[in-house]
ZAMARVEX-402576 format. One record per residue (C-alpha): residue number from 1; x, y, z; residue in three letters. Coordinates in Angstrom, 3 decimals, always signed. Layout:
N
(NUM, (X, Y, Z), ALA) ...
END
This chain:
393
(1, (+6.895, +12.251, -18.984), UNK) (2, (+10.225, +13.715, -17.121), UNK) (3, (+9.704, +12.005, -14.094), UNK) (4, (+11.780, +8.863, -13.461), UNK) (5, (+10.158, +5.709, -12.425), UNK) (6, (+12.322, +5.079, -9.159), UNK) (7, (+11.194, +8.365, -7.959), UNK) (8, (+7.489, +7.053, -8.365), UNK) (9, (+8.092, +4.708, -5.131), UNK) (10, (+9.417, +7.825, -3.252), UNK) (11, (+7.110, +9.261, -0.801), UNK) (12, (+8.054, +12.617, +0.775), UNK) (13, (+9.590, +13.086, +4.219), UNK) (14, (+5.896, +12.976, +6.388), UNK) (15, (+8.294, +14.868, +9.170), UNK) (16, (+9.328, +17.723, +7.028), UNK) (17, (+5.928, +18.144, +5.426), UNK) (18, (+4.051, +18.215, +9.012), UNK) (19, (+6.575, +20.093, +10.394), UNK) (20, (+6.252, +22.818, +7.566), UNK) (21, (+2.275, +23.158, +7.709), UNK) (22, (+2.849, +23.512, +11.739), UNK) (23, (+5.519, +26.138, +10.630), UNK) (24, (+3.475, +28.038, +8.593), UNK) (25, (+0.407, +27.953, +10.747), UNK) (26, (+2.780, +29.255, +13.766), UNK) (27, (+4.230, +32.293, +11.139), UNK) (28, (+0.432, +33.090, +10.402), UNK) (29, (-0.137, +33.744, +14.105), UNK) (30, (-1.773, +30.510, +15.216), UNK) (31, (-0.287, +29.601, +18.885), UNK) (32, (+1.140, +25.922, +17.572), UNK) (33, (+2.865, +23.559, +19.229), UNK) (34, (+5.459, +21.802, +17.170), UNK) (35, (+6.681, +18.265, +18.743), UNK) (36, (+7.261, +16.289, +14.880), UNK) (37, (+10.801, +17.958, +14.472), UNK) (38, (+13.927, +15.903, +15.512), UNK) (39, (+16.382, +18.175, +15.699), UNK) (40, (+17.372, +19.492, +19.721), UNK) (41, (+15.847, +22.830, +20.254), UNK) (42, (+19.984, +24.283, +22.094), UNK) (43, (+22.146, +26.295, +20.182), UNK) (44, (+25.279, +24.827, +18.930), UNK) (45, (+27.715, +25.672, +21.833), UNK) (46, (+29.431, +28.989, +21.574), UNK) (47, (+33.425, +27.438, +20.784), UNK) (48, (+31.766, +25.547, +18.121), UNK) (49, (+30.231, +29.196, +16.543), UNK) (50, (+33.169, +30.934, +17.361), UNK) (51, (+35.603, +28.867, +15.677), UNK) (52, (+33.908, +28.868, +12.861), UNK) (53, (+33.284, +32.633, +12.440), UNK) (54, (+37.163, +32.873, +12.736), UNK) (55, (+37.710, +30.198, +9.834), UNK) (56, (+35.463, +32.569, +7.501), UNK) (57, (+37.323, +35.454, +8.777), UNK) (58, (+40.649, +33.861, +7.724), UNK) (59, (+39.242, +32.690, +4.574), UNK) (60, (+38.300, +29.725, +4.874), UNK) (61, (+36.059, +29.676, +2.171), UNK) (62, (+36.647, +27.570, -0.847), UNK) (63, (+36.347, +23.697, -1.601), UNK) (64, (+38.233, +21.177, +0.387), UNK) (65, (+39.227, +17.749, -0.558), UNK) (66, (+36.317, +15.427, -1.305), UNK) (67, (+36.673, +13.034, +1.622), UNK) (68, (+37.016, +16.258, +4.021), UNK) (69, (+40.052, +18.123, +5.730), UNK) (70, (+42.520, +15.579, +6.719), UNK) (71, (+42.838, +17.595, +10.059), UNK) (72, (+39.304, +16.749, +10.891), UNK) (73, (+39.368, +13.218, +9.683), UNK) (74, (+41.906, +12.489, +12.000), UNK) (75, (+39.663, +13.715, +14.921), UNK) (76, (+37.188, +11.479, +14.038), UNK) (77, (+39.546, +8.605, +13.258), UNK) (78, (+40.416, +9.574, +17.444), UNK) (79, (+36.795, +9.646, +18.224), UNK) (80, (+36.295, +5.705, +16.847), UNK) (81, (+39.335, +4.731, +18.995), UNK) (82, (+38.103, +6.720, +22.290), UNK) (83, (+34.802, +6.336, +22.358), UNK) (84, (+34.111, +2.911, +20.280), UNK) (85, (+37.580, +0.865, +20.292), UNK) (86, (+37.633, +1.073, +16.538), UNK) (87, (+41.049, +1.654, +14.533), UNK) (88, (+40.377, +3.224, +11.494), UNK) (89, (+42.704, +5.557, +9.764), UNK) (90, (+41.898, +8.633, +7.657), UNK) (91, (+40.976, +6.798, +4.598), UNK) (92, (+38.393, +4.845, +6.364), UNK) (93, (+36.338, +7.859, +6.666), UNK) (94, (+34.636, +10.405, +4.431), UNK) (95, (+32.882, +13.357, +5.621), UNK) (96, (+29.844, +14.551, +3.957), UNK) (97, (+26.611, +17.080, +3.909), UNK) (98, (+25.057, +15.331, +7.004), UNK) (99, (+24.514, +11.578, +8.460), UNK) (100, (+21.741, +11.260, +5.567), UNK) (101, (+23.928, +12.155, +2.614), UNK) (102, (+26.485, +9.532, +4.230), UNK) (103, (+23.581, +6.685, +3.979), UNK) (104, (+22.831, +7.605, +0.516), UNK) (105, (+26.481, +7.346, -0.547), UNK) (106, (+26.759, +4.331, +0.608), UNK) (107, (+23.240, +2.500, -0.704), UNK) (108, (+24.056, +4.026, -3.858), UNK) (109, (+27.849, +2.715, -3.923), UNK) (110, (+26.670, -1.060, -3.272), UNK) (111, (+23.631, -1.397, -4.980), UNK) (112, (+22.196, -2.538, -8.166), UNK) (113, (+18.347, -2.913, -9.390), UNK) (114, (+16.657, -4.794, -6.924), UNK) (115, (+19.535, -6.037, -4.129), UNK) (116, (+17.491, -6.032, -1.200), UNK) (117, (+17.856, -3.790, +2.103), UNK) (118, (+16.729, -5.545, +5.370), UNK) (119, (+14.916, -2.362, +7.824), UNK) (120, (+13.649, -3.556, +10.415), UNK) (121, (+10.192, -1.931, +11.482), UNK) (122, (+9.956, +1.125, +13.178), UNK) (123, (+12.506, +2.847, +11.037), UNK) (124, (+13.673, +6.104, +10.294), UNK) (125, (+11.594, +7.993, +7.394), UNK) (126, (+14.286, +8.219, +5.029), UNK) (127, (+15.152, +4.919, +5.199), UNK) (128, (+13.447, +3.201, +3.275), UNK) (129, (+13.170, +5.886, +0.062), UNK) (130, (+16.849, +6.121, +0.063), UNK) (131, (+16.893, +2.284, -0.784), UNK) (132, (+14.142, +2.989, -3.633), UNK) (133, (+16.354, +6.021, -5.323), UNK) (134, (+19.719, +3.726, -4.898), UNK) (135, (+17.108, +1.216, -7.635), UNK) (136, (+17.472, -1.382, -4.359), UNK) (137, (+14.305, -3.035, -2.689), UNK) (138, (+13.618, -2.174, +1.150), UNK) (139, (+12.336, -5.280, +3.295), UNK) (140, (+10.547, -4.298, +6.230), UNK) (141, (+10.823, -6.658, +9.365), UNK) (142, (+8.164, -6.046, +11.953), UNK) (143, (+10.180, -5.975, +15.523), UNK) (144, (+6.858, -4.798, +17.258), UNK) (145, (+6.719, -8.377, +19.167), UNK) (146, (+10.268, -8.229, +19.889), UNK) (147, (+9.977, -5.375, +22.335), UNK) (148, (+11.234, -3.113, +19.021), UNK) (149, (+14.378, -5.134, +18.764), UNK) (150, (+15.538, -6.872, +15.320), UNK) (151, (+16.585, -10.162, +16.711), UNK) (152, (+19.071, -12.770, +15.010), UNK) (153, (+16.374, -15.426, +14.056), UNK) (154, (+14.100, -12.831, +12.320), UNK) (155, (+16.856, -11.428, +10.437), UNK) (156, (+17.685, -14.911, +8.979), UNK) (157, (+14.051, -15.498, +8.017), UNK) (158, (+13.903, -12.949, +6.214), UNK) (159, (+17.635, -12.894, +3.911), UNK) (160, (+16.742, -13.712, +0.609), UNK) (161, (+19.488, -14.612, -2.270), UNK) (162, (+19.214, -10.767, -3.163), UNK) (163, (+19.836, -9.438, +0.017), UNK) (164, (+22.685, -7.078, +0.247), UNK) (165, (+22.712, -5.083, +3.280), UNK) (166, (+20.967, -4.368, +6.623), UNK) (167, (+20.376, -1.069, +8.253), UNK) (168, (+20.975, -0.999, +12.116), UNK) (169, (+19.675, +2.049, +14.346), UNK) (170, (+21.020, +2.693, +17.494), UNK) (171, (+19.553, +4.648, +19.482), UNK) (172, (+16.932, +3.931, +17.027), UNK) (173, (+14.411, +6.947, +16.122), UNK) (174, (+11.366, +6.792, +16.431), UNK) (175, (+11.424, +4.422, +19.673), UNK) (176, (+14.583, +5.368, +21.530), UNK) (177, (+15.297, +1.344, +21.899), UNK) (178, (+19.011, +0.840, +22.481), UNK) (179, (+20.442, -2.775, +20.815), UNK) (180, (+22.543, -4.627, +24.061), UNK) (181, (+25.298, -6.078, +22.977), UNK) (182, (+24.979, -9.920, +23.199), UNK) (183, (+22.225, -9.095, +20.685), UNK) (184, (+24.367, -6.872, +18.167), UNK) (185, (+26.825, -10.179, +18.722), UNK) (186, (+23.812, -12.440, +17.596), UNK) (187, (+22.982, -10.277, +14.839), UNK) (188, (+26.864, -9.874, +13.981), UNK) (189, (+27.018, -14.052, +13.744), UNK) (190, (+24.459, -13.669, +10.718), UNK) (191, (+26.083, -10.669, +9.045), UNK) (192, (+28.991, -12.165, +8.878), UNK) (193, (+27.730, -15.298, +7.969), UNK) (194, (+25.751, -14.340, +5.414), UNK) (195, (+28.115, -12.070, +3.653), UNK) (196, (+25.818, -8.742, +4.486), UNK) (197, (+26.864, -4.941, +5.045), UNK) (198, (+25.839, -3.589, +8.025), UNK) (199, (+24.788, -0.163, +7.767), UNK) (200, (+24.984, +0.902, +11.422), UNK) (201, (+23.290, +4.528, +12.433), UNK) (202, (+24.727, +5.116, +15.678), UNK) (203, (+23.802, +9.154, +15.065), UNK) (204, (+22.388, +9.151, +18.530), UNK) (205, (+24.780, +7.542, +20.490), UNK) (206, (+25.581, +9.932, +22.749), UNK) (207, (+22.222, +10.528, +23.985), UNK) (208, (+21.281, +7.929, +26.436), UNK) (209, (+19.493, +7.257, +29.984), UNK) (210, (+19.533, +5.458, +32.457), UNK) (211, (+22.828, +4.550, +32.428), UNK) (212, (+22.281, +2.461, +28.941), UNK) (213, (+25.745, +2.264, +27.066), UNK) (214, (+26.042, +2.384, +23.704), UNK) (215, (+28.136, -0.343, +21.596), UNK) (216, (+28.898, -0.166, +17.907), UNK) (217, (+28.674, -3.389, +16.326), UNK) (218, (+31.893, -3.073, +14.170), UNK) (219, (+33.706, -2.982, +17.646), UNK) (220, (+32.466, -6.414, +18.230), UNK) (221, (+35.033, -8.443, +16.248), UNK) (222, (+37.504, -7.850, +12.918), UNK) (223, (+34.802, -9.858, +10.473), UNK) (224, (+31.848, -7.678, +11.562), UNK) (225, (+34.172, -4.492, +11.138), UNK) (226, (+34.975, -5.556, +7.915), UNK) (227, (+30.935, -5.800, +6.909), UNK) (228, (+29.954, -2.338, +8.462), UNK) (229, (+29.694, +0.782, +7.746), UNK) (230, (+29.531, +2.988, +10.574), UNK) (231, (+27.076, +5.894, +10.540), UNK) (232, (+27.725, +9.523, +12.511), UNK) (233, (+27.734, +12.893, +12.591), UNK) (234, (+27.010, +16.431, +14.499), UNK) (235, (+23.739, +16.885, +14.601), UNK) (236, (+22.041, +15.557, +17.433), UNK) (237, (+25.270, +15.575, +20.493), UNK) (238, (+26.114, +19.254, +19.325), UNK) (239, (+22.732, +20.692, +18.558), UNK) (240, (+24.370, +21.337, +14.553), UNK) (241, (+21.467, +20.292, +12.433), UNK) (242, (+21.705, +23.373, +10.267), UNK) (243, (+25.477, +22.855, +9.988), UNK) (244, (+25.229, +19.480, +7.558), UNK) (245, (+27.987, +17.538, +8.324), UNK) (246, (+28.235, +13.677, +9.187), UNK) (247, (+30.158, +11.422, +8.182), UNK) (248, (+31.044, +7.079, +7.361), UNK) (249, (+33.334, +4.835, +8.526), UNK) (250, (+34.435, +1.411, +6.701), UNK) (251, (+36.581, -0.775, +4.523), UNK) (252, (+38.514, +1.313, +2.493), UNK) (253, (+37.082, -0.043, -0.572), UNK) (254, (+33.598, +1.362, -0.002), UNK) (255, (+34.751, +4.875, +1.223), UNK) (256, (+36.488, +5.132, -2.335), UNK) (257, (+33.340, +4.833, -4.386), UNK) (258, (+31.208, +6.886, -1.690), UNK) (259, (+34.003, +9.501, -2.605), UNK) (260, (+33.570, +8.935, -6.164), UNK) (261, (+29.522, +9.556, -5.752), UNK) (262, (+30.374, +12.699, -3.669), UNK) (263, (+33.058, +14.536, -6.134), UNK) (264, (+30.037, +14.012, -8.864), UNK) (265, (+27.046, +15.407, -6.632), UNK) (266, (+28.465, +17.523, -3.694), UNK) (267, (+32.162, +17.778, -4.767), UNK) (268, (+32.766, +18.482, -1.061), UNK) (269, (+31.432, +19.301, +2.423), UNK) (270, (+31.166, +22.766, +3.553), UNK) (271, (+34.231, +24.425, +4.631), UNK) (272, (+32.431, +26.639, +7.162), UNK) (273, (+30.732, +23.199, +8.193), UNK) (274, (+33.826, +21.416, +8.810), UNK) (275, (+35.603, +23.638, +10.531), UNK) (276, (+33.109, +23.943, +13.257), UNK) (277, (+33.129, +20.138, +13.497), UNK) (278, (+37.103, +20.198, +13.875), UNK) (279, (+36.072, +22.902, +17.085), UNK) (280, (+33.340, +20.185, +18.328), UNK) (281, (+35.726, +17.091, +17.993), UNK) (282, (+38.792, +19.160, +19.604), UNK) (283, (+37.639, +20.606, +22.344), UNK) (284, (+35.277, +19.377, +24.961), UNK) (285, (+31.796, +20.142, +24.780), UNK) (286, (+30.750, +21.264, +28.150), UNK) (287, (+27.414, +22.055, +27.320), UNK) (288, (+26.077, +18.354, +26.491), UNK) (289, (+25.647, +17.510, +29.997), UNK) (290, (+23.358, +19.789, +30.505), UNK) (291, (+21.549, +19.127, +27.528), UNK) (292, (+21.356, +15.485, +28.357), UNK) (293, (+19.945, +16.178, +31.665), UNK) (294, (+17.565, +18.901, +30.176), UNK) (295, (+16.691, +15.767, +27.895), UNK) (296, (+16.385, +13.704, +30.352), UNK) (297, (+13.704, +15.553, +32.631), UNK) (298, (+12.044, +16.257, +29.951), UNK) (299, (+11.600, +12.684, +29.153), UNK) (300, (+10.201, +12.000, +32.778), UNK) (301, (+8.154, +14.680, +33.208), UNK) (302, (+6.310, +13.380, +29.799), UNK) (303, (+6.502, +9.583, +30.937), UNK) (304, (+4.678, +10.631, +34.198), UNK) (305, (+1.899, +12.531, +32.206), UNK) (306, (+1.653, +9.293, +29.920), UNK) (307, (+1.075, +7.045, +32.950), UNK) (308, (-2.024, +9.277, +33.674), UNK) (309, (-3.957, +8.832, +30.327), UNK) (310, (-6.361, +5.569, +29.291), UNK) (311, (-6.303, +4.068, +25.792), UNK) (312, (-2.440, +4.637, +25.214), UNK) (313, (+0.773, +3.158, +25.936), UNK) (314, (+4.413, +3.626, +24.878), UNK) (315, (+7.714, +2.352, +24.763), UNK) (316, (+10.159, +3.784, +27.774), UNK) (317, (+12.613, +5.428, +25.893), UNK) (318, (+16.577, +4.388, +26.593), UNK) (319, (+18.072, +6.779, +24.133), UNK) (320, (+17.229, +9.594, +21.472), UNK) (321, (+15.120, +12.204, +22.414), UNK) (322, (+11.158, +10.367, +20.781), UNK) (323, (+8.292, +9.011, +22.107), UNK) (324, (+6.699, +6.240, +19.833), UNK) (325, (+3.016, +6.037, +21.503), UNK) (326, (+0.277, +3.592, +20.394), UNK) (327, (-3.042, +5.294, +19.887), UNK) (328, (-5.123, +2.730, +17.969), UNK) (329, (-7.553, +2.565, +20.520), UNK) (330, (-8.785, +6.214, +19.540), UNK) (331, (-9.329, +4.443, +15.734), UNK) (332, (-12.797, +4.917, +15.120), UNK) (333, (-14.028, +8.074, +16.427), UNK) (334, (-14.469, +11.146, +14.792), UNK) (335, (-13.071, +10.744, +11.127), UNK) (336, (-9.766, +9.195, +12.955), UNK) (337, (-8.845, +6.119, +11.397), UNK) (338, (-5.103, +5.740, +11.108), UNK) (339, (-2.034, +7.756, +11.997), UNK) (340, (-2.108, +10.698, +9.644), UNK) (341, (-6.170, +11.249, +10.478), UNK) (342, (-5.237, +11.549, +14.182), UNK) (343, (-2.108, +13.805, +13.939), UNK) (344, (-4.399, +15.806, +11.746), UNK) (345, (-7.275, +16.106, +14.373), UNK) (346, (-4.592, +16.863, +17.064), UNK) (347, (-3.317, +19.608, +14.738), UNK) (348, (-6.920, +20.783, +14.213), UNK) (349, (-8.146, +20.544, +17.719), UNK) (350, (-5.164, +20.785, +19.462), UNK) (351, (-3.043, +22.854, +17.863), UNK) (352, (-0.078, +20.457, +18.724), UNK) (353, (+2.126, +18.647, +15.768), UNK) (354, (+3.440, +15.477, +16.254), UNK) (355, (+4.633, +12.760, +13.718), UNK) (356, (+2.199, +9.727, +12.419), UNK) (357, (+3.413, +6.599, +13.140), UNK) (358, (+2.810, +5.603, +8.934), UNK) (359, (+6.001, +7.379, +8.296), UNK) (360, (+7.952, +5.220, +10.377), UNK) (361, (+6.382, +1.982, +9.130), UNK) (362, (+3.889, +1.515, +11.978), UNK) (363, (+0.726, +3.041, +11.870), UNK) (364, (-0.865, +2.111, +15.086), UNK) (365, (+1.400, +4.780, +16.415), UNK) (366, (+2.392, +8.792, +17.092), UNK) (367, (+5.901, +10.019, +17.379), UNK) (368, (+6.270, +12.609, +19.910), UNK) (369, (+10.047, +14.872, +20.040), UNK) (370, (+11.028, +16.073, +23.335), UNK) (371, (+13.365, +18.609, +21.890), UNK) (372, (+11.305, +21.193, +22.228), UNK) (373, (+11.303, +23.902, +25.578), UNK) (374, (+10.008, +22.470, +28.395), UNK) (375, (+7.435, +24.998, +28.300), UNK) (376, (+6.420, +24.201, +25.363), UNK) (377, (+5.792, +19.932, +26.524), UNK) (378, (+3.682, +21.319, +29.234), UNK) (379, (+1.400, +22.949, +27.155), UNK) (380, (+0.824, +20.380, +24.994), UNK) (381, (+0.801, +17.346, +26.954), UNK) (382, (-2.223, +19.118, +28.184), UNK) (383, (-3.566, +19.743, +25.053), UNK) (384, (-2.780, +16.114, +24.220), UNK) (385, (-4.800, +15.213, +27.184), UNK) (386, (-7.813, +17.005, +26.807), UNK) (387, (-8.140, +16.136, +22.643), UNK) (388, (-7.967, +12.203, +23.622), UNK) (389, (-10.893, +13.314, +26.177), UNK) (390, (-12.699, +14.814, +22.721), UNK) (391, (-12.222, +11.915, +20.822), UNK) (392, (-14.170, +9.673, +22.807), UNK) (393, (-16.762, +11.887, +24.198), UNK) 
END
């Protein structure tokens, strides 16, 4: 009776939940391994931490303007230009309570009841439910035979006269997949074309391997700038998850409704939040290097344990920090007929968390996060190892 039909379609975040009951199994003594969280497991560098203990110490306390401090707008407005060749100025860009607030401003600022959202197909979990509570309709396009990749002629097939948007992810989560550029130039051709918005998650930009660059597909020409929105934030390149702050870049005319949404819901980012991303855009973080590298070994030590087990394979990951590994084979055995079943029989058995592939729109599959300690991997890839031994015994 007071619950509202759009939330009805909403399923909760299968991440958050599965990382909770790992949570609460580790606080109740249980040795658990937890590999469903996304977040890096670093501390956000010390300048970062410092800089913002000395803006509470000064006061900096109280709200801010809606779009965010001007002074840190303009850092990101330099960010765009440095690292992406994008001009934007200040009132291209509003800062909000994390990447995922920034999406939901902007699905809620363009659509009405039932404009359609193009996503392709393995997507992030909130996705797809941020579509549904915006009253819009999310199409899922399977990229599976694509090698992961949305390609230009499956995005035409599948633009409808309701279609109002597209959401691009880059490095995508869960598979790591980076988008080249002659196909974000393809897939700008029919954005354009087709008088879409391009809602382009580039949250994990920074985080890349084997010498994979990144491009943003608003830098690829002043039409397709003029049809994105440009998705960013803290989180992942500065280890601030907890800090909430992210932000969007685009036409003018779609940052001032996103600002109307946020004076009625957030009224503003926090201060405290802000200021340490003014320290992280300012000053160079040292520390990432060594984070990426950490990443980065991480990434082959689990690749080389992969290689060693029957009955699964994966997708090399060229960004991010995931795994996306195809365990179907194991369907069948033991109670373990889809995603969820197996992540709960590796919980069970195992005592190691990862994330079904269901939540991401692909249920043949795990998700595995390699931003956990090294130590912690170790232990589990050999737990992994021996429960896939169980399974078929």
């Amino acid at each position: 009776m007071f619950t509202a039909r759009r939330l009805l379609l909403v399923e909760p975040s299968i991440t958050l939940v599965i990382t909770g009951e790992a949570l609460a199994r580790r606080e109740a003594g249980d040795d658990i391994m937890i590999l469903s969280a996304g977040e890096p497991d670093f501390i956000t560098p010390k300048y970062i931490r410092d800089y913002a203990i000395e803006a509470i110490e000064r006061g900096f306390t109280h709200y801010t303007e809606t779009a965010g401090i001007l002074p840190l707008r303009e850092l990101i407005v330099k960010k765009f230009k440095e690292d992406n060749g994008l001009d934007y100025t200040p009132s291209n860009i509003i800062v909000s309570t994390g990447a995922k607030q920034s999406i939901f401003n902007v699905m809620e600022s363009i659509l009405d009841d039932n404009d359609e959202v193009i996503i392709p197909s393995p997507y992030w979990v909130s996705y797809p439910e941020i579509v549904h509570l915006a009253g819009g309709k999310p199409v899922i396009v399977d990229t599976e035979e694509d090698g992961f990749i949305l390609t230009a002629e499956k995005l035409k097939k599948n633009i409808s006269n309701r279609t109002k948007a597209i959401i691009l992810n880059t490095p995508n989560n869960p598979t790591g997949m980076v988008y080249y550029k002659d196909t974000l130039e393809e897939l700008a051709d029919v954005i354009v074309e087709n008088d879409l918005l391009c809602i382009s998650d580039e949250i994990y930009e920074k985080v890349l391997y084997d010498g994979k660059k990144h491009y943003s597909i608003a830098a690829l020409g002043e039409d397709i700038k003029n049809n994105t929105v440009v998705i960013n934030g803290f989180s992942k390149s500065y280890a601030m998850t907890g800090w909430r702050i992210g932000y969007a870049a685009g036409p003018e005319f779609i940052i001032k409704n996103c600002l109307k949404l946020q004076g009625h819901s957030t009224s503003c980012p926090s201060s405290i939040g802000q200021a340490a991303a003014y320290a992280a855009l300012k000053n160079k973080n040292e520390e990432f290097d060594n984070m990426l590298a950490t990443f980065d070994k991480r990434r082959r030590y689990i690749m080389e344990k992969l290689d060693q087990l029957e009955g699964i394979s994966y997708i090399r990951p060229e960004g991010a920090f995931y795994f996306f590994i195809n365990i179907s084979n194991f369907y069948g055995h033991k109670g373990v007929n889809d995603s969820l079943s197996f992540c709960n029989y590796l919980l069970k058995n195992g005592n190691v968390a990862v994330t079904p592939g269901k939540a991401f729109g692909m249920d043949d599959y795990i998700r595995i996060s390699y931003a956990v300690s090294t130590a912690e991997i170790e232990r589990a890839m050999e737990k992994f190892k021996k429960v896939l031994e169980m399974l078929v015994e």
